[in-house]
C-alpha positions in Angstrom: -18.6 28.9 -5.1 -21.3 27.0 -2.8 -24.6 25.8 -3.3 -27.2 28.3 -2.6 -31.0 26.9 -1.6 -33.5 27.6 -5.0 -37.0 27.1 -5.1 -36.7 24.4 -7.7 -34.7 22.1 -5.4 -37.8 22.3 -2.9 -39.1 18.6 -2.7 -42.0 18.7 0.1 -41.3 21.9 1.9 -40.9 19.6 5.0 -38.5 17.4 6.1 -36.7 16.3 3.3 -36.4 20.2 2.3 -34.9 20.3 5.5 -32.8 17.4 5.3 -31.1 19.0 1.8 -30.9 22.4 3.4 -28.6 20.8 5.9 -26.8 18.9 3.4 -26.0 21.6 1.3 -24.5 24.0 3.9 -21.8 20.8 5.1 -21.0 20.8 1.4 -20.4 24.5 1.2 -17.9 24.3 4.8 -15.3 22.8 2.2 -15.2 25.7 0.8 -14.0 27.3 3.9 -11.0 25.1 4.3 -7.7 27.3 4.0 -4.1 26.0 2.9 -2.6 25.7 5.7 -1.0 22.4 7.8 -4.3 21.2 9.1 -6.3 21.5 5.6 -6.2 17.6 5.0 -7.3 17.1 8.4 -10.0 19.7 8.2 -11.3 18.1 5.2 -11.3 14.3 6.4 -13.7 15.4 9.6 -15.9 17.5 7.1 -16.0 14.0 4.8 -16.6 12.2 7.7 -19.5 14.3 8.7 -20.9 13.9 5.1 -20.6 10.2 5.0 -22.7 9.7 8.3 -24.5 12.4 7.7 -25.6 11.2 3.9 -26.1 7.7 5.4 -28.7 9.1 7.9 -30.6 11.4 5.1 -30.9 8.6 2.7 -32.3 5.6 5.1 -34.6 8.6 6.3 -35.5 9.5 2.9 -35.9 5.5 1.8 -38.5 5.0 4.5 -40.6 7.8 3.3 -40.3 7.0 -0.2 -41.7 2.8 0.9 -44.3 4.2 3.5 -45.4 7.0 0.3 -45.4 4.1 -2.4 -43.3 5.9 -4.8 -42.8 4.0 -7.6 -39.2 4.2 -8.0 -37.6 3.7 -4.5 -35.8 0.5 -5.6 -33.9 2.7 -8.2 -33.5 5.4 -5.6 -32.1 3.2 -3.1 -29.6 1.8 -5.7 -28.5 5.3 -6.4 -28.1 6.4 -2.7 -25.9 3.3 -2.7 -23.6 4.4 -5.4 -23.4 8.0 -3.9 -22.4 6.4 -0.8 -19.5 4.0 -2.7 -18.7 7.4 -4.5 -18.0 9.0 -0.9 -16.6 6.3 0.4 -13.7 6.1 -2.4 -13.1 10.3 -2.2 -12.7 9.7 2.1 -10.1 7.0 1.0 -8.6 9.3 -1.2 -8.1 12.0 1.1 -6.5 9.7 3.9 -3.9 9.5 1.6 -0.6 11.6 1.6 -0.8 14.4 -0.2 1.4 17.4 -1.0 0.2 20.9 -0.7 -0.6 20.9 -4.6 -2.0 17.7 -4.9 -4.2 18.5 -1.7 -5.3 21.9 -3.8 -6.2 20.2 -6.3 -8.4 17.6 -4.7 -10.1 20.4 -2.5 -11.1 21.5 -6.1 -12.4 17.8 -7.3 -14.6 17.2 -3.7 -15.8 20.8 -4.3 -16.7 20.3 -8.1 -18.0 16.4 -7.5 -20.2 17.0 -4.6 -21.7 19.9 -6.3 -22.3 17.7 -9.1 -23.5 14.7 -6.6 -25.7 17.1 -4.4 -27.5 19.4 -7.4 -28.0 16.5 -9.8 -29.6 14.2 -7.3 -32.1 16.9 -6.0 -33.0 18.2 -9.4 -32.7 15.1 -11.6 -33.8 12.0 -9.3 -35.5 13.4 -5.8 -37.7 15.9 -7.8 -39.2 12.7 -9.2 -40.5 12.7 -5.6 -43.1 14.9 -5.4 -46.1 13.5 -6.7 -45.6 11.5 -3.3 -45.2 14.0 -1.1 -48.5 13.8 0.9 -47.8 9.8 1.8 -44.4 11.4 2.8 -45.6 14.0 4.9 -47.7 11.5 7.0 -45.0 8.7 7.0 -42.8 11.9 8.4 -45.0 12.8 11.6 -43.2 11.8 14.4 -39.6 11.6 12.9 -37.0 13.2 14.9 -36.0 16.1 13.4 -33.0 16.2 12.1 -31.0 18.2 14.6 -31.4 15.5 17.5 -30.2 13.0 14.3 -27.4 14.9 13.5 -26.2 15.3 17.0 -26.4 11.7 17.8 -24.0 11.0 14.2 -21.6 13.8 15.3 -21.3 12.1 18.9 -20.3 8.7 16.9 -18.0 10.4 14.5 -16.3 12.1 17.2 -15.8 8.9 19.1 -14.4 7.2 16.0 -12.1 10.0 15.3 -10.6 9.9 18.6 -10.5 6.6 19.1 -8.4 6.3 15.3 -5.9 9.1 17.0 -5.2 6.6 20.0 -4.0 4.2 17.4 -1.9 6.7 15.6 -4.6 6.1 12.8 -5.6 9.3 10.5 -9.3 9.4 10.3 
């Protein structure tokens, strides 16, 4: 079952809304990944996309949080790092080999952790965000939006992904 968007996830109602929106429908494309020959495959590129995709959202979201003064962007900054470590060790996982059951049964631990990783940082550790959201807001004008980001990661993981394939490399 995905994530569906609630009102009590809402941050600033602006970019970083946005940037979680986003977020959370990548997270939900796992769950359309069928069995099938090309599952692991399909997963790795959505993983990939998440990785770069997280590492753009959080650096965006740091800057904010430094040009708003929020008082806890230190901690917030360590956390995004061990979200990112967390990633990082589930993409190694899954560039292992894996059997049709084992590869079920991590489809079901990606689904379940990044629900856990993507819910429980928004409503336990982001909300903490908001009594900063107007310095956010005005550190935000002028930020690309997040489209023209996104499209500019997806170029780069694209490129890495076929240059891995020359080498006979899984990505």
């Amino acid at each position: 079952m995905g994530i569906i968007w609630r009102e009590e996830m809402s941050i600033d109602q602006g970019l970083i809304d946005e940037d979680h929106k986003w977020l959370i429908g990548l997270v939900n494309t796992i769950d359309d990944v069928r069995p099938g020959p090309t599952m692991q495959d399909d997963i790795s590129v959505i993983l990939a996309r998440l990785r770069a995709y997280a590492r753009i959202h959080f650096q965006r979201e740091e800057r904010l949080q430094v040009s708003a003064r929020f008082l806890y962007a230190k901690a917030h900054g360590l956390r995004h790092a061990s979200l990112l470590r967390d990633l990082d060790g589930i993409c190694a996982e899954c560039d292992r080999e894996m059997d049709p059951a084992q590869l079920m049964a991590f489809r079901r631990r990606v689904n379940d952790f990044l629900y856990q990783w993507l819910v429980d940082h928004i409503l336990k550790t982001d909300v903490l965000m908001k009594p900063f959201v107007a310095g956010m807001r005005s550190a935000a004008v002028g930020v690309a939006s997040l489209a023209e980001t996104l499209r500019a990661s997806e170029d780069e993981v694209k490129q890495r992904h076929n240059a891995m394939g020359a080498f006979g490399w899984r990505p």
